[in-house]
N, C-alpha and C positions, 0 to 999 in steps of 0.2 A: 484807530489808536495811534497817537504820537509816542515820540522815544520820552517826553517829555510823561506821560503818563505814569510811566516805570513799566517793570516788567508784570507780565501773567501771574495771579497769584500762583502757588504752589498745589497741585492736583494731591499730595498726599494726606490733609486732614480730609479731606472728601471722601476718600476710598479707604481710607481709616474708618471715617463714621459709617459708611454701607456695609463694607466688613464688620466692625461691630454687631451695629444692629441684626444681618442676616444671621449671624452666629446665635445671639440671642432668642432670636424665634424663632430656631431649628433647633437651640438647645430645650428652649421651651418644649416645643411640640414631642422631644427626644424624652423629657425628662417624664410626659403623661401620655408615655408609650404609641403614639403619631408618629412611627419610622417612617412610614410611605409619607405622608404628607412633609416631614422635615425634609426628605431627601427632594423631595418639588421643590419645595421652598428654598432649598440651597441651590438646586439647578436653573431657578428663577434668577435668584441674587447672582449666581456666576456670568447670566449672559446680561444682567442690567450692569454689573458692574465692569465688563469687556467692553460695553456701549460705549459708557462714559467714559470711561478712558481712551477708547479711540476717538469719541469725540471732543474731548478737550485737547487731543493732537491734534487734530483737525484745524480745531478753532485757534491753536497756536499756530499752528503755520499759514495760516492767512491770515494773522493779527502779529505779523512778527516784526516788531518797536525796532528793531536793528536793521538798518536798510542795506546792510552787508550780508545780513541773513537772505538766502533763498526762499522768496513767500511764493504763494502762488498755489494752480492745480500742476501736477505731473503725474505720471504713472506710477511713481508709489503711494501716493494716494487715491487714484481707487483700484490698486494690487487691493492695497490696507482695506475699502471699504467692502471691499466682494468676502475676500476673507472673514472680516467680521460680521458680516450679512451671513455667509456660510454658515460658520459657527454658531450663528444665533438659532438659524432655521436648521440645522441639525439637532441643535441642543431641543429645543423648544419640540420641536416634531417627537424627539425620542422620547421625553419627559411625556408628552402628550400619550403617544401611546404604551408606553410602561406604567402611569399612571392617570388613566382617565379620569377618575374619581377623584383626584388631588388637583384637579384644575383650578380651585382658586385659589390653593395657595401656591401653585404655580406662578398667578398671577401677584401674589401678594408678594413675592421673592422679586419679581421682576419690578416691583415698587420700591426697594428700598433704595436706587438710585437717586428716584423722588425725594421720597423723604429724608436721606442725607442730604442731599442739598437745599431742603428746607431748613432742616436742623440747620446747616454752616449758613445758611442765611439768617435764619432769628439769632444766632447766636453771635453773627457779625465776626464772622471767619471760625 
């Protein structure tokens, strides 16, 4: 990426649409009495959506258009990755075993990263 390019779109319609949508099919699943499986489903959505966010930091600071800006690896970024790996693999382990039975839509939470950035792609931001 050149300075020439402009800057990194903005990371908040993105985790606007995943918050969205996660809320939506937790309130679904809430609304025809599916607690256990809504409460997967949201615990899915919170570590896809910790993902993305650290990885679009990520991708900012080794794509940083300012050549006065600090790009590069150093040790806050992978403090940041072990951390988010943590969190992920806590979350995901405890959802696993709090609810076995709710496993797909453990996994369907942990999609809606996907699918919002599907959505901001067909939708052209």
């Amino acid at each position: 990426m050149t300075p020439a390019d402009g800057p990194l779109p903005d990371r908040g319609p993105f985790v606007r649409k995943a918050a969205l949508l996660g809320l939506l099919l937790a309130s679904a699943l809430g609304v025809t009495g599916r607690f256990r499986a809504a409460i997967a489903l949201t615990l899915g959505a919170s570590v896809a959506i910790v993902g993305a966010l650290w990885l679009t930091g990520v991708v900012r600071r080794f794509g940083a258009p300012d050549m006065s800006a600090a790009g590069g690896f150093n040790w806050k970024i992978a403090a940041t990755g072990l951390l988010r790996y943590g969190f992920a693999g806590l979350v995901l382990y405890g959802a696993v075993r709090a609810f076995p039975e709710e496993i797909p839509w453990l996994l369907a939470g942990t999609s809606v990263a996907v699918v919002a950035a599907a959505w901001q792609g067909l939708a052209g931001r």
